[in-house]
C-alpha positions in Angstrom: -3.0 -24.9 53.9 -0.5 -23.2 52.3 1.2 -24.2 49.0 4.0 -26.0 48.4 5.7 -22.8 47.2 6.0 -21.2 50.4 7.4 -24.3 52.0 10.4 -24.4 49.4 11.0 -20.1 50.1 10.6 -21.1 53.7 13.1 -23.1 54.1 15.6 -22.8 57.4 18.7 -22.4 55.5 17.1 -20.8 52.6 17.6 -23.0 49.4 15.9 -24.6 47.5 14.3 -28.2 48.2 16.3 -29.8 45.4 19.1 -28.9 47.3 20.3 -31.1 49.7 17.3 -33.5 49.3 16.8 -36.6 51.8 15.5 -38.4 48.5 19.2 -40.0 47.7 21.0 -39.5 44.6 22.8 -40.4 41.9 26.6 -41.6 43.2 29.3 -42.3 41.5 31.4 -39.4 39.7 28.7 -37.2 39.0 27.3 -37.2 42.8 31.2 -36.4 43.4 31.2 -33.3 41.0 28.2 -32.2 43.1 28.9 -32.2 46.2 30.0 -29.0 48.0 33.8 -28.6 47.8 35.5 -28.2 51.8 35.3 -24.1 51.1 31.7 -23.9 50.7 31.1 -26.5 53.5 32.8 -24.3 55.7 30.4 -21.5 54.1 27.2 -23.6 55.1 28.0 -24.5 58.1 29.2 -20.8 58.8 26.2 -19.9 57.7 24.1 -22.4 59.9 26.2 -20.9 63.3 24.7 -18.0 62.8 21.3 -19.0 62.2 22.0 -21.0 65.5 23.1 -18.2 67.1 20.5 -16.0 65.9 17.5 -18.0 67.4 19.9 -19.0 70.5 20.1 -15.7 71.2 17.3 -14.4 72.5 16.4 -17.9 74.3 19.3 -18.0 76.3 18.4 -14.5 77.4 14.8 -15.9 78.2 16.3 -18.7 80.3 18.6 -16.9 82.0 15.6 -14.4 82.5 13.7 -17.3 84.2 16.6 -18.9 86.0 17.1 -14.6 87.1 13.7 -14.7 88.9 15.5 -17.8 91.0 18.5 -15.8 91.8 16.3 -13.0 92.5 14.4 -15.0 95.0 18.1 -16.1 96.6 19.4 -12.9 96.8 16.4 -11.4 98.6 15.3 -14.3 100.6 19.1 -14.4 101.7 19.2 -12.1 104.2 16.3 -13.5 106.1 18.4 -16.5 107.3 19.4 -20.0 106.5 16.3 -21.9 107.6 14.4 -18.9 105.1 17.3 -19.8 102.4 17.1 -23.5 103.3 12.9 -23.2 102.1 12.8 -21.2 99.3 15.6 -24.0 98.0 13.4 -26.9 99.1 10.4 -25.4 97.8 11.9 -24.8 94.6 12.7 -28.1 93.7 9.6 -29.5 94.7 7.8 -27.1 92.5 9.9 -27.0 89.7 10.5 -30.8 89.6 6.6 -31.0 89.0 6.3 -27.9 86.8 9.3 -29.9 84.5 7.3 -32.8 84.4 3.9 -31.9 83.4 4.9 -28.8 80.9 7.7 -31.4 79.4 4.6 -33.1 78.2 3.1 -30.2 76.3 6.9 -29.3 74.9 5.8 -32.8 72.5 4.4 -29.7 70.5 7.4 -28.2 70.1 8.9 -30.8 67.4 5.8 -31.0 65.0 5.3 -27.2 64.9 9.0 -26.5 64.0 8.5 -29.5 61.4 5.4 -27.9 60.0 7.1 -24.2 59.9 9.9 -26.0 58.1 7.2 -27.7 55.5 5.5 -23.9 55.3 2.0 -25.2 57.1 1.2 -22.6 59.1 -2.6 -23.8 59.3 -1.2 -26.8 61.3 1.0 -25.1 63.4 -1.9 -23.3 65.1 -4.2 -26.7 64.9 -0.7 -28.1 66.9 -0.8 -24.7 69.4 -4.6 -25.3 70.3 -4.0 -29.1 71.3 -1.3 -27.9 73.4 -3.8 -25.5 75.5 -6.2 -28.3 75.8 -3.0 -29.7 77.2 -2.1 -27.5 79.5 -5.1 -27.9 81.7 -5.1 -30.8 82.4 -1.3 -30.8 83.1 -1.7 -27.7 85.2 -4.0 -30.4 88.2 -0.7 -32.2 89.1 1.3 -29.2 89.6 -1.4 -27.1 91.6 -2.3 -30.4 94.0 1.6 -31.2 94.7 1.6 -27.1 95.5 -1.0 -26.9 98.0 0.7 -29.9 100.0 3.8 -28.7 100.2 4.0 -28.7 104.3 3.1 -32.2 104.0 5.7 -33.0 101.4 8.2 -30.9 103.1 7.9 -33.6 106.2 7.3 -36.6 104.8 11.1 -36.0 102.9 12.2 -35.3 106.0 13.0 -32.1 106.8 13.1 -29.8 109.9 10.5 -28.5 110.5 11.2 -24.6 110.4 12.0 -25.3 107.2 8.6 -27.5 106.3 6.5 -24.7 107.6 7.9 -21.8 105.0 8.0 -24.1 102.7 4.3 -25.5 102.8 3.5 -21.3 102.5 5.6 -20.8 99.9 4.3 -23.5 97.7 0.4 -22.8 98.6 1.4 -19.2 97.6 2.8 -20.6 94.2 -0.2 -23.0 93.5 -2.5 -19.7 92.3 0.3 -19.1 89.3 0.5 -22.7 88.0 -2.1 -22.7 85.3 -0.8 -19.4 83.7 2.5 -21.0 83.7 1.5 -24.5 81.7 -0.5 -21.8 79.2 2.2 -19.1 78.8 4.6 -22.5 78.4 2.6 -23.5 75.1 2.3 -20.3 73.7 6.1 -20.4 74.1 6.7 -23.5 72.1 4.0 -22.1 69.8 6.1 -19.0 69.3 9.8 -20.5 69.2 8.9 -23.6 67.5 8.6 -21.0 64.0 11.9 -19.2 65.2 10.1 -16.2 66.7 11.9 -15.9 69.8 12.6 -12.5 70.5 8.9 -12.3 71.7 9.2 -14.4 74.8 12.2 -13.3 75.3 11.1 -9.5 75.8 7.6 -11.1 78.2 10.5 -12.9 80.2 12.5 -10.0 80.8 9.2 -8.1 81.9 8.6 -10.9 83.7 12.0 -10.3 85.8 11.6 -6.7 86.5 8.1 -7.8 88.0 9.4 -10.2 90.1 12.1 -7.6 91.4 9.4 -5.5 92.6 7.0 -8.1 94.2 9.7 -9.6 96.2 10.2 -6.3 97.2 6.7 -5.5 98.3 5.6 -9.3 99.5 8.7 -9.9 101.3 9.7 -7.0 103.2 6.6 -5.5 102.8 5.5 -1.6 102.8 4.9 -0.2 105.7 0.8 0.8 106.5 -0.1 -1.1 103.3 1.3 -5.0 102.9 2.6 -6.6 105.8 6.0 -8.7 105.2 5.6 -12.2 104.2 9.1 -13.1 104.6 10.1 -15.7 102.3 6.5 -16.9 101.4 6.3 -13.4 99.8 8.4 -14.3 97.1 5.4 -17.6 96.4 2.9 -14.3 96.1 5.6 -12.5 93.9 6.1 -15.8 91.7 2.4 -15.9 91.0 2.2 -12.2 90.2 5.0 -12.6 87.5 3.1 -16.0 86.1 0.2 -14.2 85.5 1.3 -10.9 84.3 3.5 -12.9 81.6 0.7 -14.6 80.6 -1.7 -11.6 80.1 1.7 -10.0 77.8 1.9 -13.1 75.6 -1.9 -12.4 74.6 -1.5 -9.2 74.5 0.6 -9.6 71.5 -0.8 -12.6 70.1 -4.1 -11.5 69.6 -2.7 -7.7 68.7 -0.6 -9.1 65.8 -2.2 -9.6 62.8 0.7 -11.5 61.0 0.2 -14.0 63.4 -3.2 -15.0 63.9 -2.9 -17.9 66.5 -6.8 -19.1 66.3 -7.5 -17.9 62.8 -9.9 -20.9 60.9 -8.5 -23.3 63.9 -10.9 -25.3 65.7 -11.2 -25.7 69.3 -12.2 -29.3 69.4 -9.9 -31.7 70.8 -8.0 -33.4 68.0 -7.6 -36.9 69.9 -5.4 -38.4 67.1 -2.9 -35.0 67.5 -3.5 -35.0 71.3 -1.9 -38.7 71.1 0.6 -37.9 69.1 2.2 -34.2 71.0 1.5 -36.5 74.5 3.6 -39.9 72.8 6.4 -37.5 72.1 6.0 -35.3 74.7 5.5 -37.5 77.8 9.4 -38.6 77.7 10.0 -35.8 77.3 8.3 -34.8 80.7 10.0 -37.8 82.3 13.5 -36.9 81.1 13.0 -33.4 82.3 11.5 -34.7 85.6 14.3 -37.2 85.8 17.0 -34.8 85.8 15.4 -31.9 87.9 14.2 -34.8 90.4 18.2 -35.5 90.8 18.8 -31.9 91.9 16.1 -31.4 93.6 16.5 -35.6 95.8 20.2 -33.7 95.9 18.4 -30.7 97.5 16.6 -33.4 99.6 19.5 -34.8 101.1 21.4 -31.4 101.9 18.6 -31.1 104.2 19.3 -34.1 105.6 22.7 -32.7 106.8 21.2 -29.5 108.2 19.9 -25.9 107.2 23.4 -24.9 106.4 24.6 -27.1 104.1 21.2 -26.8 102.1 21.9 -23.3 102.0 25.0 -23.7 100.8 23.5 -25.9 97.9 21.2 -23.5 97.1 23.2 -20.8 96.2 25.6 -23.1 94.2 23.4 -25.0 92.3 21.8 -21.5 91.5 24.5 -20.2 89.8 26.0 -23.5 87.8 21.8 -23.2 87.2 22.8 -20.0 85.8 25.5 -20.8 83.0 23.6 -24.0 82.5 20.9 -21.8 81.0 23.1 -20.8 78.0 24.0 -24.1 76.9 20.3 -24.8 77.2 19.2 -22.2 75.4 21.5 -22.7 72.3 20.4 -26.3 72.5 16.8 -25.3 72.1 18.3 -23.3 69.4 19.6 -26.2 67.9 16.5 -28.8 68.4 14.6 -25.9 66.5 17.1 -26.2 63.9 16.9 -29.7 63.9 12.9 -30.0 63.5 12.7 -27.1 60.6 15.8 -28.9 58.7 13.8 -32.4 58.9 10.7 -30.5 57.9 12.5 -29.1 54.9 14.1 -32.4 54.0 17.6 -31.4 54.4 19.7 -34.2 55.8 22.9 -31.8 55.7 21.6 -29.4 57.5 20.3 -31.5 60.3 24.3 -32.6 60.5 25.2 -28.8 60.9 23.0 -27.9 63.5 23.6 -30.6 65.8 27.7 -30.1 65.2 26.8 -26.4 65.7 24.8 -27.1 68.9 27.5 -29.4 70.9 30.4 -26.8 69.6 28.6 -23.8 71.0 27.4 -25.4 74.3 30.5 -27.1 75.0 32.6 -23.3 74.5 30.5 -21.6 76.6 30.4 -24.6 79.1 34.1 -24.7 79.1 34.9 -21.3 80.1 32.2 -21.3 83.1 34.3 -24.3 84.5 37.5 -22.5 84.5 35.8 -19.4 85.8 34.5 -21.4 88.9 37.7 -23.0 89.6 39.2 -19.6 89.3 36.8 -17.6 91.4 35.0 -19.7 93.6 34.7 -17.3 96.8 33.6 -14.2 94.7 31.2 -16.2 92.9 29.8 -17.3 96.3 30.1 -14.2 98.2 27.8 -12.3 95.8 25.1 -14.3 97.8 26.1 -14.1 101.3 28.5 -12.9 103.8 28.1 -16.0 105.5 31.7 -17.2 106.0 30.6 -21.1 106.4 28.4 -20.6 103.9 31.0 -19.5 101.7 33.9 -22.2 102.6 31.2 -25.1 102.3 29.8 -23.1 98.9 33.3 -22.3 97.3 34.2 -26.6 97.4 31.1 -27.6 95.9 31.5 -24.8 93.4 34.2 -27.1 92.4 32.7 -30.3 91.8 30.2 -28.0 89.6 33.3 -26.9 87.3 33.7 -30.6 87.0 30.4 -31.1 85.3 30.1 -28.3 83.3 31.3 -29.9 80.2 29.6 -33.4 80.9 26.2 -31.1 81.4 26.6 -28.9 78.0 26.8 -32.1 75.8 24.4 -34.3 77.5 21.6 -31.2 77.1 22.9 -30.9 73.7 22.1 -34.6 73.2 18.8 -34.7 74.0 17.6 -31.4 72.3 19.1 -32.1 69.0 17.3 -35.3 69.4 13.9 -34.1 70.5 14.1 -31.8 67.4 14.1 -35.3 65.4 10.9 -36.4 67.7 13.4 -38.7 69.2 12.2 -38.9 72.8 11.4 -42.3 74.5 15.0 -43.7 74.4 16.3 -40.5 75.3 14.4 -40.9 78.8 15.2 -44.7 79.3 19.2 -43.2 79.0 18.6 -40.3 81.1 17.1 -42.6 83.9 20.2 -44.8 83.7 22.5 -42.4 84.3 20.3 -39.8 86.8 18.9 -42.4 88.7 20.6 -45.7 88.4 24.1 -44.8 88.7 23.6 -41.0 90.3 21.5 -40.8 93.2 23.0 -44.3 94.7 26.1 -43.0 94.1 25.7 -39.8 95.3 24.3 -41.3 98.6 26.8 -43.5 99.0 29.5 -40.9 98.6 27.6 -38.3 100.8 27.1 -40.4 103.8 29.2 -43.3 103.6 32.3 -41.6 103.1 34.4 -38.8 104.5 33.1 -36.7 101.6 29.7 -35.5 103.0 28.2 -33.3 101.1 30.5 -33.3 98.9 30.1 -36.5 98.0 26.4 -35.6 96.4 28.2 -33.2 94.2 30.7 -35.6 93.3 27.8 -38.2 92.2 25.5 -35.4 90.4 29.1 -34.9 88.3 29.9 -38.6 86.9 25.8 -39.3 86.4 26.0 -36.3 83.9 28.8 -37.9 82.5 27.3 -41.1 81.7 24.5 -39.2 80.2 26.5 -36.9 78.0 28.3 -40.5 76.5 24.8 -42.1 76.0 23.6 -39.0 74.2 26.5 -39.1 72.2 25.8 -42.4 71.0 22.4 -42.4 70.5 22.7 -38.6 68.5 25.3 -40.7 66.3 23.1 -43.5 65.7 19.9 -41.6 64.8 20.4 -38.4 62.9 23.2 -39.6 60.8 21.5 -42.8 59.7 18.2 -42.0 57.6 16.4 -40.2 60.3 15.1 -37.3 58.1 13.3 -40.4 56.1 11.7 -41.6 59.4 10.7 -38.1 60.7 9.0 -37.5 57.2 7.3 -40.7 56.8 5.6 -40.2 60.1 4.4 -36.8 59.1 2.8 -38.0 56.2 0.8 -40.5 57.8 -0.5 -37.9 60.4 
């Protein structure tokens, strides 16, 4: 382990220990000649945009590089048709819904190795990393099952059944590329959770380009050497990707010898760890299946209007997916942040990147809306020529610019919370407002109304909204009342 010496030069914001420290104080007028006057707060916290910005930045392109592969798979499948469109979107938020849920469960990693990087323990945070890979397999059953009966699925939610039948193909086709996903998904944590994020980054981005050219080859085919899969092509071209980003993340784990992943680690389940990364980390899987399992039981009942207005969802919820990944990616930023100030003891800091987090999601978000409301048929019509496509896209476009700004803070809320380890009530909020007060009102606005689809769009929006509030709360209660005494205590005791 190493010494305490590193921990205090390894600090997140790069000052000493003594600064700062959660351990209280003396008050009175001595504490007031101490503290920071309002020109070197503004320095610090300065100071801590950047660093949020300098981890954010390479995460949001990562996300946007995942969420790219999606729009990839839209543009191309596009052409093929609505009921082609209508399956790749159904199929999509089967699989992803799963995927959120059972790699959600080995993100409980994520937390303890960014409070371990902040303490300078490098030997536990590749103790933490193996756990999470011992994880990952038995998280990657679920997701492989609910894959292979996808057809099944596809009916039993009721929808038609053109679209069940791509849609079971598609998911079979995506079951082969689960397992690489859960491990590339650990290594990820592994890597981000001590700030190192330009790697995945770069293996998403790769990750892209490869998915370009397997939809390319799998769906349309090459003449005399693949036949054309249509849109179950783009399953084959999913797994392809999985599996070549997984082989790249080794590739430069094991090539790096600053890093040394497995070096004196050993392989044997840590039972007491395992309990603790699955405590944190199964909310975490339930918030993240809570709130993809809204979109995709939105997805659901689209379909139960048609082909066409699925469609339609599909490529709006794709692009508000789209901007959504910046706001997420600087909240992961700021989670990050969170976890290495707690590790390093610094209660001022952990303030700073959480303001930093909210102000930087909830810019960002803010311009997106406007953009929507402003260009709502271009935005649309970079996806299809359809013109009822585009009419039916273009007004739920709108009801996404409504939620931008209710879905910037509420991700803000629970990342900068999940940085603190902060997870079961979290989830118990999340399924309040997602499933509660959403989907019931989203139903009953959709088809008890005049609104239609619409009306699901409208209910997606004020569910956010309740979220975002709760978050608010609970962020105000936790990290600004002795949380960084908590966090620690627990870490000692592990």
């Amino acid at each position: 382990m190493e010494s305490q010496t590193r921990a205090q030069a390894e600090r997140p914001d790069g000052r000493s220990s003594h600064d700062e420290s959660v351990r209280g104080g003396t008050r009175g007028r001595g504490a007031r000649r101490g503290a920071p006057g309002r020109a070197r707060r503004t320095r610090l916290f300065l100071h801590e945009l950047e660093r949020l910005l300098r981890t954010a930045g390479p995460i949001v392109v990562s996300q946007l590089g995942m969420v790219g592969m999606n729009t990839v798979d839209t543009l191309m499948v596009g052409p093929l048709g609505a009921t082609s469109l209508a399956a790749a979107a159904f199929s999509g938020a089967v699989h992803n819904t799963v995927l959120w849920i059972c790699s959600g469960v080995v993100m409980g990693m994520s937390p303890l190795v960014a409070q371990a990087f902040g303490a300078g323990d490098r030997e536990r945070c590749r103790h933490i990393l193996v756990q999470g890979l011992w994880l990952s397999l038995v998280f990657s059953i679920p997701l492989i099952w609910s894959s292979i009966e996808g057809e099944p699925i596809a009916h039993l939610l009721g929808q038609e059944d053109g679209v069940a039948t791509l849609a079971g193909g598609y998911l079979w086709a995506m079951a082969f590329g689960a397992l690489p996903m859960m491990l590339f998904t650990v290594f990820r944590q592994y890597l981000e959770g001590m700030g190192m994020t330009r790697v995945p980054m770069v293996i998403t981005l790769f990750g892209l380009g490869l998915n370009i050219v397997g939809n390319a080859l799998f769906i349309y085919g090459v003449e005399g050497w693949i036949p054309a899969m249509g849109v179950i092509g783009a399953g084959w071209a999913t797994t392809l990707v999985r599996w070549g980003m997984l082989l790249a993340t080794l590739a430069y784990l094991l090539w790096t010898p600053r890093i040394r992943p497995f070096a004196g680690v050993s392989w044997r389940p840590d039972w007491r760890l395992l309990e603790r990364i699955t405590r944190i980390g199964t909310p975490i899987g339930a918030q993240l299946g809570l709130e993809t399992g809204l979109f995709a039981f939105a997805a659901v009942m689209m379909g139960w209007f048609g082909a066409v207005e699925l469609a339609a969802h599909q490529v709006t919820i794709n692009i508000a997916a789209t901007t959504f990944m910046v706001s997420l990616g600087v909240s992961i930023a700021g989670s990050i942040r969170v976890g290495q100030h707690i590790g390093a003891g610094s209660r001022r800091g952990v303030h700073r990147a959480v303001v930093g987090s909210y102000l930087l999601a909830l810019g960002f978000m803010g311009v997106c809306a406007l953009l929507f409301l402003a260009l709502p048929e271009q935005l649309i019509g970079l996806y299809t020529d359809d013109p009822t496509l585009i009419e039916l896209g273009a007004t739920l476009l709108a009801f996404a610019a409504a939620f931008q700004l209710f879905d910037g803070a509420q991700v803000s809320g629970i990342f900068v919370l999940r940085g603190a380890a902060d997870t079961k009530i979290p989830t118990i909020l999340a399924a309040l407002g997602y499933w509660i007060i959403g989907v019931p009102l989203a139903y009953t606005l959709g088809f008890h109304t005049p609104m239609g689809p619409r009306g699901i769009w409208a209910g997606l929006a004020f569910a956010l909204a309740v979220v975002a509030v709760l978050m608010a709360l609970r962020v105000r209660r936790i990290l600004w009342v002795g949380e960084v005494r908590r966090v620690e205590a627990e870490r000692a005791a592990v």
